[in-house]
C-alpha positions in Angstrom: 0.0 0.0 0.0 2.6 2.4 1.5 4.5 1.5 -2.5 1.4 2.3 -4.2 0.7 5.8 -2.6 4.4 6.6 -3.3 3.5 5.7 -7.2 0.3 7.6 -7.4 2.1 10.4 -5.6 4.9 10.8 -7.6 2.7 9.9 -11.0 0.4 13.0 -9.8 3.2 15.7 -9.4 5.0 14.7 -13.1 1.1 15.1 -14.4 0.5 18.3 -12.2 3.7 20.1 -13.7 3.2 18.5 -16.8 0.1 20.1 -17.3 1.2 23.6 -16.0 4.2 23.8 -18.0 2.8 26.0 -20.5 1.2 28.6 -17.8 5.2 28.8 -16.7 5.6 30.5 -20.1 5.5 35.1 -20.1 5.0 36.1 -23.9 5.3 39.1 -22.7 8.8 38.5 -21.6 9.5 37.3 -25.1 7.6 40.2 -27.0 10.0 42.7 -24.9 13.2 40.7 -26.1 12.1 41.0 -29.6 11.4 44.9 -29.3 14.6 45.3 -27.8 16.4 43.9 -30.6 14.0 45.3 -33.5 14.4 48.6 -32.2 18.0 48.6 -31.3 19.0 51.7 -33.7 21.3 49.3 -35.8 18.5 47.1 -36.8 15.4 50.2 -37.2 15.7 50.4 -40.8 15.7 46.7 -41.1 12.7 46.6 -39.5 11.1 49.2 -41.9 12.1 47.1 -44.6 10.8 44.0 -43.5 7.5 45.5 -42.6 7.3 46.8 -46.3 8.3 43.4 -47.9 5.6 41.8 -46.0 3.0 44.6 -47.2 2.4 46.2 -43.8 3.3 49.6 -44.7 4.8 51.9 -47.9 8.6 53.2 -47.2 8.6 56.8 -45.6 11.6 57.0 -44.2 14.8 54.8 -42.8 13.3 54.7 -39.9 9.9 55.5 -40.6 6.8 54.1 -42.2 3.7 55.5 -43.8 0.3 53.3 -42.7 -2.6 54.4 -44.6 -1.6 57.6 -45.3 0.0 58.2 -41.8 4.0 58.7 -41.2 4.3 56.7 -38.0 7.8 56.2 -36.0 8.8 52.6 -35.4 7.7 53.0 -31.5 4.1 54.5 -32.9 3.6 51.8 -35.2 4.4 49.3 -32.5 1.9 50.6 -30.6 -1.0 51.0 -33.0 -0.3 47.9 -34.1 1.3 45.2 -32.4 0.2 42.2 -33.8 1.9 43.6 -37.6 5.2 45.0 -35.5 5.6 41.4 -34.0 5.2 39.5 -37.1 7.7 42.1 -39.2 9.9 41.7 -36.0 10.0 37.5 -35.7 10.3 37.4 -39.4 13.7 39.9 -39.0 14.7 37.6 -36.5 14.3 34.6 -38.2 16.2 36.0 -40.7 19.6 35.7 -38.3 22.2 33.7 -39.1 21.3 31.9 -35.6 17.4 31.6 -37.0 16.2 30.9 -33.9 13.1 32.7 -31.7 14.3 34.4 -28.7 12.7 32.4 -25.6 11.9 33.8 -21.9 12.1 31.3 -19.1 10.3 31.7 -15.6 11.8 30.7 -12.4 9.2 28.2 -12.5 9.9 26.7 -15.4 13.3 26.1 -14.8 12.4 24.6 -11.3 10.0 22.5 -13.7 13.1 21.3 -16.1 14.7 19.9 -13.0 12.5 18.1 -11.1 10.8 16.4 -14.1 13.9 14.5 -15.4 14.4 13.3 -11.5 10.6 12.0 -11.2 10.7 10.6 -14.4 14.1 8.5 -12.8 12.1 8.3 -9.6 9.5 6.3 -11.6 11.7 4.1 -14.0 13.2 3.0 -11.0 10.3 2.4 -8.9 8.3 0.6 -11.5 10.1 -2.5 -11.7 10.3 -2.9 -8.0 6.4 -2.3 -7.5 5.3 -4.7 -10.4 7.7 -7.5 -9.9 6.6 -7.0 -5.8 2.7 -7.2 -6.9 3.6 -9.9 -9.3 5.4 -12.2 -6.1 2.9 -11.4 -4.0 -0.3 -12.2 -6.3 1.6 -15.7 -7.2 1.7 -16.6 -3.5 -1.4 -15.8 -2.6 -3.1 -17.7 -6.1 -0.6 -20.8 -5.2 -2.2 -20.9 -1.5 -5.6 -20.3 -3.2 -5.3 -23.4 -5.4 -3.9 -25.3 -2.4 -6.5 -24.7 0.5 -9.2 -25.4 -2.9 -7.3 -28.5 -3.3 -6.9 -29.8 -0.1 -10.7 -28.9 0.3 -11.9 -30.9 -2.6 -10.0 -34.2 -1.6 -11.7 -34.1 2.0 -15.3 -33.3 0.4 -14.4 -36.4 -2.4 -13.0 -39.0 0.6 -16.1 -38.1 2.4 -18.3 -39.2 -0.7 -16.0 -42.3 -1.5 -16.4 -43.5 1.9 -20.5 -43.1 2.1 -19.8 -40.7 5.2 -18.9 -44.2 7.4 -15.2 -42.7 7.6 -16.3 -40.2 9.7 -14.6 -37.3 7.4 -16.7 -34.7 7.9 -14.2 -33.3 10.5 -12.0 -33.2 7.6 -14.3 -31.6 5.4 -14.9 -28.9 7.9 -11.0 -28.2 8.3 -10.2 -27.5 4.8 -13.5 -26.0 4.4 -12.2 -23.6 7.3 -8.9 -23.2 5.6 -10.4 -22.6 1.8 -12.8 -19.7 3.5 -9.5 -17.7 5.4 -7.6 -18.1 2.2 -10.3 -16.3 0.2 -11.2 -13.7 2.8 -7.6 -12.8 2.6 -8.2 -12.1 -1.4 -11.3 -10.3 -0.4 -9.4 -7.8 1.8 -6.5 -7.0 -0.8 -9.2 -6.6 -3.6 -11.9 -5.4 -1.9 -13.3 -4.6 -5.7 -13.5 -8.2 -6.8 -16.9 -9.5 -5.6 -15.8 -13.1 -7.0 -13.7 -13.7 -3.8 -16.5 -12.5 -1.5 -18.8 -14.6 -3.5 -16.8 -17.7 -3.4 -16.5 -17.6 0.5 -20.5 -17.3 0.8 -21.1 -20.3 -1.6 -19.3 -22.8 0.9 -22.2 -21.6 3.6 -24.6 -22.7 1.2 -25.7 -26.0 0.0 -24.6 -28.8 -1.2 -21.2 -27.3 0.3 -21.7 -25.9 3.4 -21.4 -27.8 6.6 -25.0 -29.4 7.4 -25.0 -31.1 4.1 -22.5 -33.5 5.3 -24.5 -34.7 8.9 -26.9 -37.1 8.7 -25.2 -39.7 6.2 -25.0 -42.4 8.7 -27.7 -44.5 8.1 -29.1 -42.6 5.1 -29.9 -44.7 1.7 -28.0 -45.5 -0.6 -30.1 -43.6 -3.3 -30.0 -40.2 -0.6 -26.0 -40.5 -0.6 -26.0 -41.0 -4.4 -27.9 -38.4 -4.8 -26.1 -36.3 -2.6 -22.8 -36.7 -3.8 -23.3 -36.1 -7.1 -24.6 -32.7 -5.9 -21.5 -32.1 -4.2 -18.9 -33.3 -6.8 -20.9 -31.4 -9.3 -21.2 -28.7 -7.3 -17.5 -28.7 -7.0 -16.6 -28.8 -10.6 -18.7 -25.4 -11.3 -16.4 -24.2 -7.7 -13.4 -24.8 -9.2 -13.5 -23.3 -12.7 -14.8 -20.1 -10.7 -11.9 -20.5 -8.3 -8.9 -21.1 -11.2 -10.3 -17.4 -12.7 -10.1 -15.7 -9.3 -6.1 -17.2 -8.8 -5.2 -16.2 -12.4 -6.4 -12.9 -11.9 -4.3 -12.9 -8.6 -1.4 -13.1 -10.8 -2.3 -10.3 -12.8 -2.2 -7.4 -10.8 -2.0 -4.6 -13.0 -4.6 -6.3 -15.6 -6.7 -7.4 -13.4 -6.9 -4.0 -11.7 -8.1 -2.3 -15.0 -11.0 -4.8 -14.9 -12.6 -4.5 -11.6 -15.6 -6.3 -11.1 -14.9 -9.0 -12.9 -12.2 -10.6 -11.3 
C-alpha cells in the first residue's frame, strides 16, 4: 500500500507540472526581447524594410513608415499595431544567421526542467520494484488459493468415497475452514473483486456448506447418491470459478483495470 501511494504520488506531481508547463511560459517576456532587438538603432531600418516586404506599410523614411496615409515612428507603429510590429519583427529575426526565436524562461519553469527528469528517474526506477513485488505477491497468494481449494476438494471427495462411514466430515470442515481464510484474505486485498467475496459465501450454502455432510449415517444408498453427485458437481462449477479468481491474482495490473470482474 505504502509502495502504491508513493507511485500515485509521484505519478500526480509529473502530471501536475506537466500540465502547468505552459502557464510557466511570459510572452510578454518574449515580446520585450524582440522589441529590444528590433528597435535597437542598428536594426530600425531593417525593421522598416521587413515590414514593407511583408505589405504592412509603404517606405517613408529609414526609420519610418507610412500606414494608410500616416507617417508613424517605429515606436508608434508598435503601438497602434502590435500584432503587424511582432510578425515584421519574428520574421527579421528569423532572418539571423542563428534563425532561432528568442525564448523567456520563468523561475518556475526552470524549477519544472529539474525536477521532471528526477521524477521521471524516480519512476523508472520504482516501477520494476512495484510490479515484480505485486507480481510475487499475487503468485503466492493464487498458489495458496489453489492449495487450500485442493486440499478442500480431496476431504469433500473422501467423504463421498467412503459413504460418510469414515467419519470425514471433520475433515471436510478443516479444509473447508482453511479454503474460507484463504479467500477472505483475497477479499481484503481486492476489496473490488466481488468473486472472492462470493466464493467464501457459496461454501455456507448447499450442497457445500457444513450441514449437508451430517446425517449420512444410516441414510440410503439412493439419498448418498444423490447427494454426492450434488456435491462433486457442485464442486466442478467451484473450481473453474476459483482457477479465474487465482489467475487474476497473478495479474495485478490487468486485473486492476477490470474491476468487477475478477
Amino acid at each position: 500500500m505504502r509502495r502504491g501511494r508513493t507511485f500515485q504520488a509521484a505519478g500526480l506531481t509529473l502530471a501536475g507540472f506537466t500540465a502547468f508547463m505552459p502557464f510557466f511560459r511570459t510572452p510578454a517576456d518574449a515580446d520585450d526581447t524582440l522589441a529590444v532587438y528590433c528597435l535597437a538603432p542598428p536594426m530600425r531600418s531593417e525593421l522598416a524594410r521587413s515590414a514593407v516586404v511583408l505589405g504592412l506599410g509603404r517606405h517613408d523614411t529609414a526609420d519610418r513608415l507610412s500606414v494608410n496615409g500616416r507617417s508613424l515612428a517605429l515606436e508608434d507603429w508598435r503601438a497602434s499595431r502590435p500584432a503587424d510590429f511582432k510578425r515584421a519583427c519574428q520574421a527579421l529575426y528569423q532572418a539571423r544567421p542563428e534563425g532561432s526565436l528568442p525564448q523567456s524562461t520563468s523561475w518556475w519553469q526552470k524549477q519544472a526542467e529539474l525536477l521532471i527528469p528526477v521524477l521521471i528517474g524516480a519512476l523508472l526506477g520504482f516501477l520494476p520494484t512495484g510490479w515484480r513485488a505485486a507480481v510475487d505477491r499475487g503468485a503466492r497468494d493464487a498458489t495458496a488459493l489453489r492449495t487450500a481449494f485442493a486440499e478442500f476438494q480431496r476431504s469433500v471427495v473422501t467423504f463421498v468415497a467412503d459413504g460418510g462411514d469414515g467419519g470425514g466430515g471433520g475433515e471436510v470442515t478443516v479444509r473447508r475452514g482453511e479454503l474460507q481464510r484463504q479467500l477472505s484474505l483475497v477479499a481484503v486485498i481486492h476489496p473490488s473483486w466481488p468473486a472472492a467475496r462470493g466464493l467464501a459465501d457459496r461454501l455456507d450454502q448447499e450442497p457445500l456448506a457444513e450441514p449437508s455432510f451430517l446425517g449420512w449415517r444410516g441414510a440410503s444408498p439412493g439419498y448418498r447418491e444423490r447427494a454426492g453427485k450434488a456435491m462433486t458437481t457442485a464442486l466442478s462449477a467451484y473450481a473453474a470459478e476459483l482457477d479465474r479468481l487465482a489467475l487474476a491474482l497473478t495479474r495485478p495490473v490487468r486485473s486492476a483495470l477490470r474491476r468487477g470482474r475478477a
